[in-house]
N, C-alpha and C positions, 0 to 999 in steps of 0.2 A: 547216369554214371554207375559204371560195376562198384559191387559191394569191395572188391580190393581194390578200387581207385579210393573210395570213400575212406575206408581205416587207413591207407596211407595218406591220405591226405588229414586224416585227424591225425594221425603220427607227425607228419611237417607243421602243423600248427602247434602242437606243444612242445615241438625243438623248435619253433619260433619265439612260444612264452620261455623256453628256459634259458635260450640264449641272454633277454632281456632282462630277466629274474639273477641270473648268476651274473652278469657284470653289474645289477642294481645293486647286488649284494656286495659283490668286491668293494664297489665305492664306498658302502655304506658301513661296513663292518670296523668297528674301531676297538680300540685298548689291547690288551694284550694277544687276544684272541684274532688281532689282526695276520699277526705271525703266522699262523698256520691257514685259516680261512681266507685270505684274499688272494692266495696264489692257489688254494681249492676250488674257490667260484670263479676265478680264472680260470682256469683248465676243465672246469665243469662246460660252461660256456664253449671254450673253444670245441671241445666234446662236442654239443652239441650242433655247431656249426657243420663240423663232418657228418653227422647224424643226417643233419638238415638238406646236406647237399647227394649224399647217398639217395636219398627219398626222392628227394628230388627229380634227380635225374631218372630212378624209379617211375615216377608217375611220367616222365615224358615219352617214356620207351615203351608204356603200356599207352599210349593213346591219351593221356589221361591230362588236364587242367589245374596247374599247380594252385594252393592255396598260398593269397600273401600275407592272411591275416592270420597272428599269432593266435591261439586257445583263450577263450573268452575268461578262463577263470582269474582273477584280480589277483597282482603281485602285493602281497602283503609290504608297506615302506614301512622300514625299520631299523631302527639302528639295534635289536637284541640279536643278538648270535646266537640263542636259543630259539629264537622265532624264525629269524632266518635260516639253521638249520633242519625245523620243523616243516619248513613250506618246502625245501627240496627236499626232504623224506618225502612229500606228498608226490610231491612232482615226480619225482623216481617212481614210485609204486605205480602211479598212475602211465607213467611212459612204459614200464615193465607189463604192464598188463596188457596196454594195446599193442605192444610187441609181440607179447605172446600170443593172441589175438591174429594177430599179420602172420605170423608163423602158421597157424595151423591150416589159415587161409593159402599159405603157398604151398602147400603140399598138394596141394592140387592143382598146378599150375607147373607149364613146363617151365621153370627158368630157374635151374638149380645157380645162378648165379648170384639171384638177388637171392635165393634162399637161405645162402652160405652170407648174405652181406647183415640181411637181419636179424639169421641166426647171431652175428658177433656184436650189432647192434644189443639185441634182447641180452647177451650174456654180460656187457659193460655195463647197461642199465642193471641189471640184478646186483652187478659190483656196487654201484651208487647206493643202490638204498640198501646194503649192508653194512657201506659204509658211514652214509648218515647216519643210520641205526647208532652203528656203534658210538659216532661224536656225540648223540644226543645221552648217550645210556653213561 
């Protein structure tokens, strides 16, 4: 497998773990802080499911054998909203950098189509962990 089959397909494995991570989190989040964070790990998740099917379809146009198994790293079960916040800071930085990772990799690759799709991928992810940032601070 080419080395841009491989980063996208670790890209599809961790919008596999964030889809599963942000509706554990929707479920899970309670008290006041429901208010605002279960309609965030909501639309985090659904995020991610675009994310997941863009790649997707990505590695099938490049010849390439999707991954179905989500990123091995363990979803934290929690009911704190601080913790849960914590772990999708992690999860952003880490999706943001194999983004950016996949970008520099397309640049050498004819298919300014997908490069425009991971350019906006990479740029929503950098929103995320700005934005956790700031929930957490």
């Amino acid at each position: 497998m080419s080395e841009l089959l491989k980063k996208m397909n670790k890209a599809l494995g961790l919008e596999l773990r964030a889809i599963n991570m942000y509706a554990h989190y929707a479920a899970y989040v309670k008290g006041l802080h429901r208010l605002q964070l279960e309609p965030l790990f909501q639309s985090e998740a659904t995020e991610s499911m675009l994310h997941a099917a863009t790649i997707r379809n990505a590695i099938v146009k490049h010849g390439g054998k999707c991954v179905t198994e989500r990123d091995s790293n363990p979803i934290n079960h929690t009911e704190n909203y601080r913790d849960m916040l914590q772990g999708a800071l992690d999860t952003e930085i880490k999706a943001a950098a194999t983004y950016g990772e996949l970008l520099q990799m397309l640049e050498d690759i004819d298919d300014r189509e997908l490069y425009d799709s991971v350019e906006q991928i990479y740029l929503t992810e950098l929103r995320s962990v700005e934005e956790m940032r700031l929930l957490l601070n």
